[in-house]
C-alpha positions in Angstrom: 165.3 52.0 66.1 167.4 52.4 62.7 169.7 54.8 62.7 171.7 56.0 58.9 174.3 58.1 58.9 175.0 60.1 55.8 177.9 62.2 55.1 176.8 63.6 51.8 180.6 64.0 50.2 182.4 67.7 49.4 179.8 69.4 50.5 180.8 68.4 53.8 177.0 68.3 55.4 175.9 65.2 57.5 172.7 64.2 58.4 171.5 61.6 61.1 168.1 59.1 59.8 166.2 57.5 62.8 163.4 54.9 61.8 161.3 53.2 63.8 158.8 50.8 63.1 156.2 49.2 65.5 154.6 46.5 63.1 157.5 45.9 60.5 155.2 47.9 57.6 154.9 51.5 58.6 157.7 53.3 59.6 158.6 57.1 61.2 161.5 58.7 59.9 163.6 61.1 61.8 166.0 63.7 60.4 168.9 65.9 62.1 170.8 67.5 59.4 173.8 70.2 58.9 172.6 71.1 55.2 170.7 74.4 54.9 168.5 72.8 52.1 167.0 69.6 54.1 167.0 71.4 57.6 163.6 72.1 56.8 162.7 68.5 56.3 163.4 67.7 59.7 159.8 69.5 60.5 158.1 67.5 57.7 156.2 64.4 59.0 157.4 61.0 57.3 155.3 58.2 58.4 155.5 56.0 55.4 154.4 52.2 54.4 157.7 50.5 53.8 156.2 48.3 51.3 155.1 50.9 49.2 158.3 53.1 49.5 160.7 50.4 48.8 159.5 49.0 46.3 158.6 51.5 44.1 160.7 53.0 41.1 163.6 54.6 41.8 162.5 58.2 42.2 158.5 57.2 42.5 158.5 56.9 46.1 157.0 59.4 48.6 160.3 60.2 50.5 161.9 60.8 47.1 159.1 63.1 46.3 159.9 65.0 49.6 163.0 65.1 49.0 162.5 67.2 45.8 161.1 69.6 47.6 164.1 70.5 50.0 167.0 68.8 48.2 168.9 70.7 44.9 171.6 68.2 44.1 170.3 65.5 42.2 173.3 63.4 43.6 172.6 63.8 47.1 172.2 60.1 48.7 169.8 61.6 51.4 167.1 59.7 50.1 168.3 56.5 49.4 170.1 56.5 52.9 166.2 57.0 53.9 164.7 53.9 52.1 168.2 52.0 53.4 166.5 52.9 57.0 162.9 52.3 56.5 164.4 48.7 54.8 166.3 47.6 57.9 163.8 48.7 60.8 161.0 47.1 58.9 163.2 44.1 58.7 163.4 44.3 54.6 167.0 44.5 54.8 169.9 43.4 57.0 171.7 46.7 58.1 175.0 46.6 56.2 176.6 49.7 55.3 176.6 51.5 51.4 179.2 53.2 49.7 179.8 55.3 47.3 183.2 55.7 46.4 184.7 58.9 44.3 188.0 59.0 42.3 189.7 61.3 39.8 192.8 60.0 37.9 194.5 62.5 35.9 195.2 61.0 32.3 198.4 61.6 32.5 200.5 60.1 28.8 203.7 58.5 29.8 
């Protein structure tokens, strides 16, 4: 089992991804999640072929169509912490942590 943590930024919600996959191809994805807007996701079913959802176009894939459903923030990384998951517990990836890193710098004129 794959498990992704997100913590989605400001909006302070986390959610927890389990994938498993028996046969390195299809894969069952798990959500537990503190946002209001995906806690209905965790009911939807998401057995997936990992070949087909991660490497399709960015946005084209089925858990990214899912997504649109539930999530409103286009710059929610739920989904891509998804396809991170179905990529390591299909053996597509090695598990290695993303980030996204957010700064403001005033412009300050000296």
């Amino acid at each position: 089992m794959t498990t992704v943590t997100v913590d989605a930024g400001i909006c302070g919600f986390k959610t927890v991804i389990r994938v498993t996959s028996g046969d390195s191809q299809h894969a069952t994805v798990e959500l537990r999640t503190s946002c209001p807007n995906i806690k209905p996701m965790e009911s939807v079913p998401l057995e997936v072929d990992a070949y087909v959802e991660c490497f399709a176009g960015i946005g084209e894939s089925s858990i990214y169509e899912t997504a649109r459903t539930f999530c409103k923030h286009p710059g929610c990384p739920l989904p891509s912490g998804i396809i991170k998951g179905i990529e390591v517990a299909c053996g597509l990836a090695l598990p290695k942590d993303a980030l996204i890193r957010v700064s403001k710098e005033d412009n300050v004129e000296s």
